[in-house]
N, C-alpha and C positions, 0 to 999 in steps of 0.2 A: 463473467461467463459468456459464453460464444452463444449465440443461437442456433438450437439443436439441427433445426431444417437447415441452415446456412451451411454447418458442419457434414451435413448426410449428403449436399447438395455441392461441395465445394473438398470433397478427397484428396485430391493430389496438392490444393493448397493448404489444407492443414496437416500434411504430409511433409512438402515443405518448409512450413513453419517450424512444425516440431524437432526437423532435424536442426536449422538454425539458430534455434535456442537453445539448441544440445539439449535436446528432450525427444529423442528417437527411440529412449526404453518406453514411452506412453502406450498401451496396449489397445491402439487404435483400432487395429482389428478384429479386437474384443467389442468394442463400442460398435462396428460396422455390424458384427455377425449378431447382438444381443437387437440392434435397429432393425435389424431383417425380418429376425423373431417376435418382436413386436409390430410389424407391420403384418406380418403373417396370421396372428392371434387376430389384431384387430377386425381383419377380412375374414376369419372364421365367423367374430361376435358380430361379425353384419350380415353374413347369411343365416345365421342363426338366430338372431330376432326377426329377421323377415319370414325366416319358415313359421315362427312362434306367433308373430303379428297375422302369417293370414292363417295357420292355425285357428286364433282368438279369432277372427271371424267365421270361419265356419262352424268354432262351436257354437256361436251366436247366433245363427242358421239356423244350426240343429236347433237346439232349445228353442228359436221361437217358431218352430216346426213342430213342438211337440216332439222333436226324437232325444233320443238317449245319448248324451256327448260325453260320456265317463271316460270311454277308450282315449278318445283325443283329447280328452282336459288331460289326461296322465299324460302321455306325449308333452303335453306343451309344458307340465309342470317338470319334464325328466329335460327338454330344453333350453328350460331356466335354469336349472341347475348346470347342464352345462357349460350355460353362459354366465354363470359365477366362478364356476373352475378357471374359465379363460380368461377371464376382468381381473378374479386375484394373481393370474399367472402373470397377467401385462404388467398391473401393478406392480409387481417386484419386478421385474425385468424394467421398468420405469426407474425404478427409484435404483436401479443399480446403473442406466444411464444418466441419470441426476447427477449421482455420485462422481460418475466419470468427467461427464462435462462438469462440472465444479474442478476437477484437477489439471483440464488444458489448459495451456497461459492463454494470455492475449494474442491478439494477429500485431502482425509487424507493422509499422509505417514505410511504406516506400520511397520517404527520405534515409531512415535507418539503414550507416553500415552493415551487411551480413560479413558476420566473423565470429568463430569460438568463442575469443576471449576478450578482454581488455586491450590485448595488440591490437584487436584492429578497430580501437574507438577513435575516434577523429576530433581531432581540437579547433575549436571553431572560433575563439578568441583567445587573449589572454593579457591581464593588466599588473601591469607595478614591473619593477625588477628586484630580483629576491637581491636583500643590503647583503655585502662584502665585507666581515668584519674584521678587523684588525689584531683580533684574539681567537682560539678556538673556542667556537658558542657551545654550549653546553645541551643537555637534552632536558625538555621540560620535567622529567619528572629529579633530574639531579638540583634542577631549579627550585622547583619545587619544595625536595623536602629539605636542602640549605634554608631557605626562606624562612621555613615552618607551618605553607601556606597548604601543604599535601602531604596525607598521611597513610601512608599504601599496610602499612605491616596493623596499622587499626582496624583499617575496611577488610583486610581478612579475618579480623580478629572475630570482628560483630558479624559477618555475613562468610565470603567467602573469599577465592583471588575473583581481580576484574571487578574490584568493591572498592571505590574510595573516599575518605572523607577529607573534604576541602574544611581547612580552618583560616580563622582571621580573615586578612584580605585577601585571601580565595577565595573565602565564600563571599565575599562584599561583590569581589570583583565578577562573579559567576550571576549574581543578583544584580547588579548595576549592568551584565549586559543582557539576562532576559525582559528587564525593564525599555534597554536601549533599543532593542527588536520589536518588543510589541509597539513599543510607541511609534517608531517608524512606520511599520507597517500600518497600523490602525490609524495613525493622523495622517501622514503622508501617501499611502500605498491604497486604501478606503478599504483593509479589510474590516469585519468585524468582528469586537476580539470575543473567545466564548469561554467557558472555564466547565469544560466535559468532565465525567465520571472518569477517573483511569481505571475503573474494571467494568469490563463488560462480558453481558452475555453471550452464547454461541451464536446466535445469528446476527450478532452484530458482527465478529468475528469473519462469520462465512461472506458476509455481505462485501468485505473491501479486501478479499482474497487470503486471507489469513488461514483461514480453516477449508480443506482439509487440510490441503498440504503442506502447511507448514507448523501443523500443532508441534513436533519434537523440540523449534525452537521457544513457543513461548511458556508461559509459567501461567498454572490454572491453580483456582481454589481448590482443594479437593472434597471438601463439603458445598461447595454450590457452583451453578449452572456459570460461574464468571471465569476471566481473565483478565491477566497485567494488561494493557495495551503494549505493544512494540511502538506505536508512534498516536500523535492526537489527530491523526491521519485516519482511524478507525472510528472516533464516535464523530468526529465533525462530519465525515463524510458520511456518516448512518443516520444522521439527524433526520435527514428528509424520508429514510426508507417506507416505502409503500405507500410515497403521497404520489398526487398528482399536482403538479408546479403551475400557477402561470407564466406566461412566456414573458410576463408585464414583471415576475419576480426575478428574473434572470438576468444579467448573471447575480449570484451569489460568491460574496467575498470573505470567509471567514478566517482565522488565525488563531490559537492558542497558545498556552507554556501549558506543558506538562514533563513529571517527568516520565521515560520511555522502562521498557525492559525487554530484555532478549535473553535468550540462553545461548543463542548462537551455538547450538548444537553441531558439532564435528572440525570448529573453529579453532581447535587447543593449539596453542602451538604456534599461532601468528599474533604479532603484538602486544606478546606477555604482561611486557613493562609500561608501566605509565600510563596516562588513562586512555590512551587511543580507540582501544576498546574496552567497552564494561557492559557486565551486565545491566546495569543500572543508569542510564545517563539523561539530559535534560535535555529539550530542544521545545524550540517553537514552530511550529508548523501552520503551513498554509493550507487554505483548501479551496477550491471553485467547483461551483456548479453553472454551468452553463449550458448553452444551445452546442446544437453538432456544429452551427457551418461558422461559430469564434471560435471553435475549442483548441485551433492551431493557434492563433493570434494570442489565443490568452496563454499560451503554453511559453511562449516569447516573453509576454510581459512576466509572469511568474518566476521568470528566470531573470529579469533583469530587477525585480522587488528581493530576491534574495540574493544577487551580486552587490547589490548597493551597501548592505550590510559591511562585505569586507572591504566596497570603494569608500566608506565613512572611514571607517576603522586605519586604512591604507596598508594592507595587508596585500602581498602580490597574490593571484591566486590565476586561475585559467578556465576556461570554459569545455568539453569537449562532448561529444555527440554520443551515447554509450551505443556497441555493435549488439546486434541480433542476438551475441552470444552473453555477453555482461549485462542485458539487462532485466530487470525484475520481472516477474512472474504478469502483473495486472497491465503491465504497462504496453502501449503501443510506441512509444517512444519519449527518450529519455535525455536530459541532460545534467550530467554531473558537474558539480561547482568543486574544483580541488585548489586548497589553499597550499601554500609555500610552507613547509618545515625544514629549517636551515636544519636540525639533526638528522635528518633523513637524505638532506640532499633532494628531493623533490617534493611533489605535489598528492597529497593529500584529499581526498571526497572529503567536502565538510555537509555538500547541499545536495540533494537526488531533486530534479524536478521532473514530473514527468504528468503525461495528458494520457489518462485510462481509457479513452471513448466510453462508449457505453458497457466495456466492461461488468465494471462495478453496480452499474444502475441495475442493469439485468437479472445481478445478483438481488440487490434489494429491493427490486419494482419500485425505483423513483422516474416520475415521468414526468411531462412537461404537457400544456395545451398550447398550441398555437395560437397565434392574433387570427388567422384565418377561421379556425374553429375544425379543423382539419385533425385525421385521426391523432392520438396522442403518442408523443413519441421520447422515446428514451433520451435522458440526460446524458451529457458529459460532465466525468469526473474530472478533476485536477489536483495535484498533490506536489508542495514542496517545502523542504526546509527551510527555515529561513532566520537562523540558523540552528548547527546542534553546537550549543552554547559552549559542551566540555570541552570540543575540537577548537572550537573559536577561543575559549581561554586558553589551547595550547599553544595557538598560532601568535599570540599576544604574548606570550612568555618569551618563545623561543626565536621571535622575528622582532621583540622588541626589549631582549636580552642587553645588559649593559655588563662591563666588563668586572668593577664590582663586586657585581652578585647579584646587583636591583634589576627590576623590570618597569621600562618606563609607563608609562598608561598611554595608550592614544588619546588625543585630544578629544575628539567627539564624544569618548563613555567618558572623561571624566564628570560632567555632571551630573554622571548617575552614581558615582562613587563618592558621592561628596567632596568634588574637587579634587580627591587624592591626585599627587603626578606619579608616584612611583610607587610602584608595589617593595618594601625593607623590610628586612629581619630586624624583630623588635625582639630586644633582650629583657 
């Protein structure tokens, strides 16, 4: 969330902003005229407790004069009443700009492409070269259910479409590498691994940008105040809500496995087949809290702790910068990690990294003291995949496809699959 003063004090650039994130339907001028309104009340309820306050002294006056102050006790009790009219009028006119700032995205980073869409994201690395093969590769999910290792017509059966169940060594293989993830990151990367709630309540929710506006996508209990998580991106980063940090804690490095869920509401219609997309998928997620003036630096490292994952693996993939227009709601700036799918012919989002600023803090009142002892100041969030494990097994399938039928293992997970080399159809 923006800071309201910053927002009433800085127009024309959340003006700006809004339109570059293709967010110009935001009814900012709603929020300009409801602030006006509320600055107007306030300046009522200040001349009117000062009429009331010297009011209360002259009745004070009176009565210890011996005279009769009944007249002006009534006055001052008809302008307290007034001034409860206009406190509960502010009030709701408050909480109806709450509501609104809870719905403007983030400010942009001035490294950040401005552009609509996805065109104009910029590629800022990119490693491996996607293998050449000597057969036409097939598509993971044709791999798949040849195998016997994906069973797409079950997961509708028990749930719905966008439901799958991985059998055999799928599932070995999907386990040996959120095993291979966390361990990277936690021994090698220094995060710290946590094993969160995957349902939470609404203000954990609202705290890391999820609610309001994007309830349509997720799935809520409808007997109690919880939610699925979309990512372990919501309780690790709510953990610290409404503390105060010392600067001597900073940064914080956490990571989790959970798995995720989305309804990806108004999404029908893209990536029907195979598990590209699902409701229901795995990943393991990063998270940092740190000070404002690393929170770039660590946005770099976070991104090179979740490349490393497909440099083990040896997976080609690429780096690129997301534009003003492709990227997420919380985010000040972002970088997506897209891996190679030889059935698609390109590149793929397996990883989102990106640095919230104080975003998300503001939302949950997490703050920080300085070593100086100087007033207390909002955290930066950070957030990234590292990896989403289903995309990672598809990139294994269909980049390390043989002609067969088998899929060989990358060398590095096999010791998390117990040695297995190749993923075969066992009869």
């Amino acid at each position: 969330m923006l800071d309201q003063k910053w927002i009433r004090d800085h127009i024309d650039e959340v003006t700006s902003m809004l339109k570059n994130r293709n967010n110009s339907n935001f009814p900012l001028d709603k929020f300009i005229d409801l602030d006006k309104q509320r600055k107007k009340i306030l300046l009522e309820v200040e001349v009117l407790k000062e009429k009331r306050n010297s009011g209360a002294r002259k009745v004070g006056i009176l009565k210890q004069n011996g005279e009769n102050a009944d007249v002006l006790m009534e006055e001052m009790r008809q302008l307290g009443n007034e001034v409860k009219v206009l406190d509960d009028k502010s009030s709701v006119i408050q909480t109806e700009l709450d509501d609104l700032a809870l719905r403007i995205p983030n400010k942009i980073h001035e490294s950040v492409p401005v552009g609509e869409d996805e065109s104009k994201n910029i590629e800022i690395r990119k490693w491996g070269t996607p293998k050449v093969f000597d057969f036409d590769p097939k598509t993971h999910w044709d791999i798949g259910e040849s195998l016997g290792i994906m069973d797409f017509e079950r997961g509708v059966k028990l749930a719905e479409s966008r439901f799958t169940v991985l059998i055999g060594q799928g599932a070995r293989v999907a386990r040996g590498l959120l095993n291979f993830m966390l361990d990277l990151h936690t021994i090698k990367h220094g995060f710290t691994e946590v094993m969160p709630p995957i349902l939470v309540n609404t203000n954990t929710m609202i705290g890391t940008g999820q609610l309001p506006k994007f309830a349509e996508d997720l799935y809520r209990c409808v007997n109690d105040d919880l939610w699925l998580i979309p990512t372990a991106e919501v309780p690790l980063t709510n953990l610290h809500a409404g503390e105060i940090l010392n600067s001597t804690d900073l940064p914080k490095y956490m990571c989790a496995y959970t798995p995720c869920f989305r309804r990806e509401a108004g999404s029908y219609g893209r990536d029907m087949r195979g598990m590209l997309r699902q409701h229901q998928f795995d990943k393991v997620e990063m998270v940092k809290i740190v000070t404002p003036e690393t929170s770039y630096q660590e946005l770099e490292h976070l991104t090179k702790c979740a490349e490393e994952v497909l440099l083990l693996l040896e997976i080609p993939y690429r780096v690129v910068c997301l534009s003003s227009g492709d990227m997420g709601f919380g985010a000040t700036k972002t970088y997506d990690i897209e891996v190679w799918l030889p059935s698609q012919n390109c590149y793929r989002e397996i990883s989102s990294c990106s640095n919230c600023e104080d975003f998300q803090a503001r939302r949950m009142g997490t703050k920080y003291r300085a070593k100086d002892g100087t007033k207390s100041r909002f955290v930066h969030t950070l957030n990234g995949s590292g990896v989403a494990i289903g995309r990672c097994l598809i990139a294994i399938i269909e980049n390390y496809q043989n002609e067969d039928g088998t899929v060989t293992i990358p060398k590095a997970l096999r010791p998390y699959v117990g040695g297995l080399e190749k993923i075969s159809q066992i009869f």
